[in-house]
C-alpha distance (Angstrom), angle and dihedral (degrees) to the residues before:
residue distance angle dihedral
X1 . . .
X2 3.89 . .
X3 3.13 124.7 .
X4 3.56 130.6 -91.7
X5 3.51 122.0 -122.9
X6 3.52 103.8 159.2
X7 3.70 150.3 29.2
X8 3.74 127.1 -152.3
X9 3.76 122.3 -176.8
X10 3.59 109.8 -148.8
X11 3.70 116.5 -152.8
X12 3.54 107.4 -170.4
X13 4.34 151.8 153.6
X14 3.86 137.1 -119.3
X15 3.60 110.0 -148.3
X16 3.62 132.5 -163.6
X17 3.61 102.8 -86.4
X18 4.15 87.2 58.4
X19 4.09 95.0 41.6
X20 4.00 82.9 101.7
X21 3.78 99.5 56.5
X22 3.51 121.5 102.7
X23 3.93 117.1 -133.5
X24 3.61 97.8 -110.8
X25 3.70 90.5 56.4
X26 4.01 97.5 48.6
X27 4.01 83.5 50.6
X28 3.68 84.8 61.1
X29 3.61 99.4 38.8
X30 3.64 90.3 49.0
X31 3.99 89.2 49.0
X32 3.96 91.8 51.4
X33 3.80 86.9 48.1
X34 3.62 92.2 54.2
X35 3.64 91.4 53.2
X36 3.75 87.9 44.3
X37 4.21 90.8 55.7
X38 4.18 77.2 46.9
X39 4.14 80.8 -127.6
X40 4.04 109.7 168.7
X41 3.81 99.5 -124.4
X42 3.86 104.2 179.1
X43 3.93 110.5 -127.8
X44 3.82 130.7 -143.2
X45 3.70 138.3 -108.8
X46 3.74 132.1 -80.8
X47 3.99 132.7 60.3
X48 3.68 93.6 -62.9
X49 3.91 106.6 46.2
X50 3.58 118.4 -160.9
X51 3.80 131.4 -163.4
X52 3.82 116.2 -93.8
X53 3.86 99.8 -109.5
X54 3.67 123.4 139.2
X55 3.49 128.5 -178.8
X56 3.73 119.2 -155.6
X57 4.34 90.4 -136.1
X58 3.03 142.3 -2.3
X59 4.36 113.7 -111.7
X60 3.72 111.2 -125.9
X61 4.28 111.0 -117.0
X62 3.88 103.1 -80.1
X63 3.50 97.2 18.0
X64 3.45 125.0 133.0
X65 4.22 131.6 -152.2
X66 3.52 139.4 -165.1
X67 3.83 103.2 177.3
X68 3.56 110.1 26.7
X69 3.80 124.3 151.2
X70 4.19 136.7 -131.2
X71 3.44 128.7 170.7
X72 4.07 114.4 -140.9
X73 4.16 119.9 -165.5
X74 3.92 107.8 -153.1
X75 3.82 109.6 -159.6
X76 4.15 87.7 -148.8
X77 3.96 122.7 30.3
X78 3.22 124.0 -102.4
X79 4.14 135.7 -178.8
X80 3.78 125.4 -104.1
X81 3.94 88.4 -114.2
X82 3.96 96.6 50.5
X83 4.09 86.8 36.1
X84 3.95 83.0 56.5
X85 3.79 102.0 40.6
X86 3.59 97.6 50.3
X87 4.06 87.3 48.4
X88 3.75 93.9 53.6
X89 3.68 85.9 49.6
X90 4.17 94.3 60.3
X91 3.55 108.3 17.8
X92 3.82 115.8 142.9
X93 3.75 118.1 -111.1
X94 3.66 107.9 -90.3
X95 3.45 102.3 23.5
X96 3.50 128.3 93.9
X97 3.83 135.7 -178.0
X98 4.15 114.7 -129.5
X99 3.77 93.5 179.0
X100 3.96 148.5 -28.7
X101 3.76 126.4 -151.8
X102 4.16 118.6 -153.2
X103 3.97 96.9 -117.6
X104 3.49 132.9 -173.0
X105 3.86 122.6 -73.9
X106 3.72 85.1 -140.7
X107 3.81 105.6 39.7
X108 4.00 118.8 123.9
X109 3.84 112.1 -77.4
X110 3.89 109.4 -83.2
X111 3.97 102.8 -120.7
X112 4.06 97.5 53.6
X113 3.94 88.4 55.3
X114 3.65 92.8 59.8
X115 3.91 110.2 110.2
X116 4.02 100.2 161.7
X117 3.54 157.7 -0.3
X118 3.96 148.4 -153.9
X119 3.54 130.0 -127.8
X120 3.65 139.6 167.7
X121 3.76 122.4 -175.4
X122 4.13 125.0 170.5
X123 3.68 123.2 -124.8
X124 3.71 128.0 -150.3
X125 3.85 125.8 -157.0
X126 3.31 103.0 37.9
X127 4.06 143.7 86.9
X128 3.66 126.0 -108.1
X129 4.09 95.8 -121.4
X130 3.87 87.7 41.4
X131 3.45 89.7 63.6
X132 3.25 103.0 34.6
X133 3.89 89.5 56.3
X134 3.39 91.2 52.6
X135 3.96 95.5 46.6
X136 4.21 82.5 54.6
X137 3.38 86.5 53.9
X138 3.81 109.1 52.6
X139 4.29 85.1 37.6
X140 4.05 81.8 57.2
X141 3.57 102.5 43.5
X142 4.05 110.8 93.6
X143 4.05 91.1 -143.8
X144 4.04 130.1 21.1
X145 3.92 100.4 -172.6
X146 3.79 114.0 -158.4
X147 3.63 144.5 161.9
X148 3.53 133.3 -125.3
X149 3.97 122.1 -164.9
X150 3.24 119.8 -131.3
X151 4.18 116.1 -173.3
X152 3.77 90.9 -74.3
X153 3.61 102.7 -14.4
X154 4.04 131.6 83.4
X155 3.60 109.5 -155.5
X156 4.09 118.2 -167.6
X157 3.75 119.6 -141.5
X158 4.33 133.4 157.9
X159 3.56 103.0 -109.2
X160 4.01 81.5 -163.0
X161 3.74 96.6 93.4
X162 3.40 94.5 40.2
X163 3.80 86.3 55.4
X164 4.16 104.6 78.5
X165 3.53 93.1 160.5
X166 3.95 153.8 -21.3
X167 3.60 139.7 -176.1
X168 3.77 141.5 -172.4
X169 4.59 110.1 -115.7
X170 3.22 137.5 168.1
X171 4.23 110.6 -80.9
X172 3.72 123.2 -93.2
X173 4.17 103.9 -99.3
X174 3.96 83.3 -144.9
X175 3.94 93.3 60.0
X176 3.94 87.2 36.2
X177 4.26 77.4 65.9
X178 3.17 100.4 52.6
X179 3.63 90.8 56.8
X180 3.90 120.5 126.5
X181 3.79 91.0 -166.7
X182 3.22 153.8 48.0
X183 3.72 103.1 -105.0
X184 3.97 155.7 133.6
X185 3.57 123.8 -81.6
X186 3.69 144.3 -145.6
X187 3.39 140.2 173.2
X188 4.06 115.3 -137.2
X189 3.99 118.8 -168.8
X190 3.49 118.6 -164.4
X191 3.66 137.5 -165.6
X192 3.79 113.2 -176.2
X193 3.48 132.1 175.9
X194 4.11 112.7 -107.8
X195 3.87 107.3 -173.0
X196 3.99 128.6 143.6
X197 3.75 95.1 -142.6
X198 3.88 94.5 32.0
X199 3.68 100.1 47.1
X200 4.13 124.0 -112.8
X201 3.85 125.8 -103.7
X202 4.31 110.5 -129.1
X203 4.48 116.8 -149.1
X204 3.73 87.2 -135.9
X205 4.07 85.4 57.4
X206 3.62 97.6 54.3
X207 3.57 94.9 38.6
X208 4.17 87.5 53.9
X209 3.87 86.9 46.7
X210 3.93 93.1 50.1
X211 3.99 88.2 42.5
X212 4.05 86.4 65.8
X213 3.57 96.4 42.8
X214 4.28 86.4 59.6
X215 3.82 85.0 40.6
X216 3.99 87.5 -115.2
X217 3.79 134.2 137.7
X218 3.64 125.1 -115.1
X219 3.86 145.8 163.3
X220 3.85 116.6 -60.2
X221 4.14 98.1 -118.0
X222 3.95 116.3 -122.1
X223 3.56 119.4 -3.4
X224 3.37 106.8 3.6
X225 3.49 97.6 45.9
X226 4.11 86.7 55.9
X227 3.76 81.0 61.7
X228 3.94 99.0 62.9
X229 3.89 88.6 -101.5
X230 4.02 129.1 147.2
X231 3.37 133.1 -170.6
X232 4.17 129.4 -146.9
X233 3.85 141.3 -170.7
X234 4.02 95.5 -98.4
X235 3.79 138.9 152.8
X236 3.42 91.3 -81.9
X237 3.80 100.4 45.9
X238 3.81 135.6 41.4
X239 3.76 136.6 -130.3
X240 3.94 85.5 -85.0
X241 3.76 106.6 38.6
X242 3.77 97.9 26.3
X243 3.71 118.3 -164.8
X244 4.03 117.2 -91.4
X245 3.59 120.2 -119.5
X246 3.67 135.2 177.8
X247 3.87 106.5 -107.7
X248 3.50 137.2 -28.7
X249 4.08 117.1 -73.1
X250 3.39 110.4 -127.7
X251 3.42 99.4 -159.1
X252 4.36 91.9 45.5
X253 3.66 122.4 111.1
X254 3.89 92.6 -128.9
X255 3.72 109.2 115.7
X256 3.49 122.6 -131.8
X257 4.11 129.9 -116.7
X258 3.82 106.3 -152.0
X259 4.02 110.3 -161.6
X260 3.85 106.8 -158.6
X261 3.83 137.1 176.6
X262 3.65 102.0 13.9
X263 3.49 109.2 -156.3
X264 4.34 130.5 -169.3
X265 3.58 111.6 -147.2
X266 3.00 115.0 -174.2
X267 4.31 134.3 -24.7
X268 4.10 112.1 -128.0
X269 3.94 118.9 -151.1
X270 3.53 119.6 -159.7
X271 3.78 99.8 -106.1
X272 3.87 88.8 64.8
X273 3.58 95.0 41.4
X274 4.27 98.7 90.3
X275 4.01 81.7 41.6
X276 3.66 89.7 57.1
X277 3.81 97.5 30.0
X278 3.98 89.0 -128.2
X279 4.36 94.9 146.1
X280 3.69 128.9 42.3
């Protein structure tokens, strides 16, 4: 292992031509740019060293960010201005840095200090006060039990806590774009708890949540929904943990809640929270 003698934080964006990439492939992409900018990353121990770049999460598939965060441990010092030349010289496509702070070799790892993060996402198929009744409804609600699939496991959680606030905005002209029909729009803003000990809130949760409470269908979130799946209010679910079913039926009367253009905003770590008022 070399040693570390300094510690950028990265803040940085994930534009549309790198929504598709999965994270294991921007870590290598990012590591092959940093060889590219020749920047001396130090590297870690064991008989396959790797460079010492951390990424505070991981982006879900299609997701896009404007604020995200990465720690990188230089094993000789360089300036802010030669830090940032040699990144604009190797960046990979459809990423871009917005800033980077010189932090504290010693400072607590960057992923456990995470407490939050911003989302907005727009909806199509659905009116503005039918939404927004339905957001006041889940933010009133003391629980919101779920399930979330898991290969061949179910696992039930509250997606309540995880839930630190939502509002109704105007829709995202971008995802408006990318529309194949001619439908309503709505803006959803999220803020969701992200903590390792505390569990993290997931878009494509709320967004199946809020589908129940409007008696729609939506995507399953995580596995499932990689699997074609949907889910529905039905006799065997409830407006918050909606019955699975195989796919959507064409030919049903269900409606159907179309999340598009998910969007990070920004990561929150803990020592900004009371700043930003983000916990009780």
């Amino acid at each position: 292992m070399s040693e570390i003698r300094q510690r950028w934080r990265l803040i940085f964006a994930r534009d549309e031509e790198a929504r598709y990439i999965s994270h294991l492939d921007a870590v290598h992409l990012w590591e092959r740019a940093f060889r590219r900018g020749e920047i001396p990353l130090a590297t870690s121990e064991g008989f396959n060293p790797r460079p010492k770049l951390v990424f505070a999460a991981p982006l879900q598939l299609g997701m896009l960010a404007e604020h995200d965060l990465a720690d990188l441990f230089l094993a000789e010092r360089l300036t802010s201005p030669d830090l940032r030349g040699r990144l604009a010289s190797g960046m990979p496509r459809g990423y871009r840095v917005v800033d980077l702070h010189d932090v504290w070799v010693g400072a607590p790892a960057l992923a456990p200090q995470l407490v939050a993060a911003d989302y907005r996402v727009t909806l199509f198929n659905v009116k503005h006060d039918d939404l927004a009744a339905a957001v006041a409804r889940m933010m009133a609600a003391d629980k919101l039990p779920r399930q979330r699939n898991r290969e061949k496991r179910t696992i039930s959680y509250d997606l309540r806590p995880l839930l630190l606030e939502a509002q109704v905005r105007a829709p995202d002209p971008a995802a408006i774009a990318q529309a194949t029909a001619d439908l309503a729009a709505v803006g959803l803003w999220l803020r969701l708890r992200h903590s390792q000990d505390g569990g993290s809130g997931r878009v494509d949760e709320v967004v199946a949540a809020l589908a129940g409470e409007l008696g729609m269908a939506t995507h399953l979130p995580s596995g499932a929904a990689e699997r074609g799946a949907a889910e529905r209010p039905g006799a065997g679910g409830s407006a918050t943990n909606p019955e699975p079913i195989d796919t959507p039926d064409p030919a049903a009367t269900i409606p159907f809640l179309e999340a598009v253009g998910a969007v990070r905003e920004r990561l929150w770590l803990a020592e900004e929270q009371e700043l930003a008022g983000i916990l009780p």
